[in-house]
C-alpha positions as CSV (number, residue, x, y, z in Angstrom):
1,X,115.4,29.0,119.5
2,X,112.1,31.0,119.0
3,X,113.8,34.8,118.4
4,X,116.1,32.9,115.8
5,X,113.3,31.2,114.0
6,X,115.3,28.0,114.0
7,X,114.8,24.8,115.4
8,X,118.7,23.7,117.2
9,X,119.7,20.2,117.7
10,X,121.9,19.9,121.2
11,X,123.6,16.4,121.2
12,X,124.9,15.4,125.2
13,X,128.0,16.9,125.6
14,X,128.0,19.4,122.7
15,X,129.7,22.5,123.4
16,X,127.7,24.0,120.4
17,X,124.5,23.2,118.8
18,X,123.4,22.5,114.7
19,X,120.7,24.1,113.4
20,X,118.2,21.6,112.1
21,X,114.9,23.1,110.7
22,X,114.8,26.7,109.6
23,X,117.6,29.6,110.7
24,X,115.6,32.4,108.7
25,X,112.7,34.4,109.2
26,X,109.7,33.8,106.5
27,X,106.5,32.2,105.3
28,X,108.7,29.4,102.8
29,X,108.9,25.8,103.5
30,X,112.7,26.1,104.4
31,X,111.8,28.8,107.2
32,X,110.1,29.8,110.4
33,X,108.9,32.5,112.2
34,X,108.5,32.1,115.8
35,X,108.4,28.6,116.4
36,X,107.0,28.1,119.6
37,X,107.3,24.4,120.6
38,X,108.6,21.2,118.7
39,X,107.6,17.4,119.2
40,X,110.1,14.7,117.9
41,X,107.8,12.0,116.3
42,X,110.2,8.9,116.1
43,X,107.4,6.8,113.7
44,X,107.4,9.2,111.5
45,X,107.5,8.0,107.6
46,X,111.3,7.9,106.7
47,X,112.5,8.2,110.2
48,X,113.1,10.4,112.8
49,X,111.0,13.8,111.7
50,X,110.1,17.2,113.9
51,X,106.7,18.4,114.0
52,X,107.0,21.9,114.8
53,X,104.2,24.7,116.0
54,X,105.1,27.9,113.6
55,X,103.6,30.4,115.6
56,X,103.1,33.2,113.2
57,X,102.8,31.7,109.9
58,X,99.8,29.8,111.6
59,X,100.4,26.5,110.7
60,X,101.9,23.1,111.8
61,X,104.8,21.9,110.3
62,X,106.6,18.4,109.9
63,X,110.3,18.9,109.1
64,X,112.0,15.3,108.1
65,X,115.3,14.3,109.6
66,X,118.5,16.1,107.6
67,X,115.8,17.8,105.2
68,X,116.3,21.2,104.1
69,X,112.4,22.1,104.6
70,X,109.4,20.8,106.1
71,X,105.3,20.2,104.7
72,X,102.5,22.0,105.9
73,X,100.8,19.6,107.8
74,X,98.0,21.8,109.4
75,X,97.0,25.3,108.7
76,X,98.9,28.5,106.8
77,X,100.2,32.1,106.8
78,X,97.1,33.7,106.2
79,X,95.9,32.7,109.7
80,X,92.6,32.3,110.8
């Protein structure tokens, strides 16, 4: 949901979906700004975890199943 900053989880059958990595525009670790695509990477440590393409804070992040924010895992917001 790039113009909501957010990353939404849609289950089959869901009449509504859950928001599952940011929901708030900024440069923290519990937001995003403009995500613009999002790989699920089953074999991640811990589980399930997203690794998401945060468009304009210029970096890469990894968001862990039911975490509250991800890690930089490539790049920042001071772009480059």
């Amino acid at each position: 949901d790039t113009q909501n900053d957010r990353i939404v989880e849609w289950l089959p059958g869901a009449t509504q979906g859950q928001v599952v990595a940011g929901g708030e525009r900024g440069a923290a670790l519990n937001q995003l700004y403009w995500p613009y695509d999002v790989v699920v990477d089953a074999d991640g440590p811990g589980g399930d975890r997203l690794i998401i393409a945060d468009y304009q804070n210029h970096r890469v992040v990894a968001w862990n199943a039911g975490s509250t924010q991800g890690q930089v895992v490539a790049g920042g917001s001071q772009g480059g």
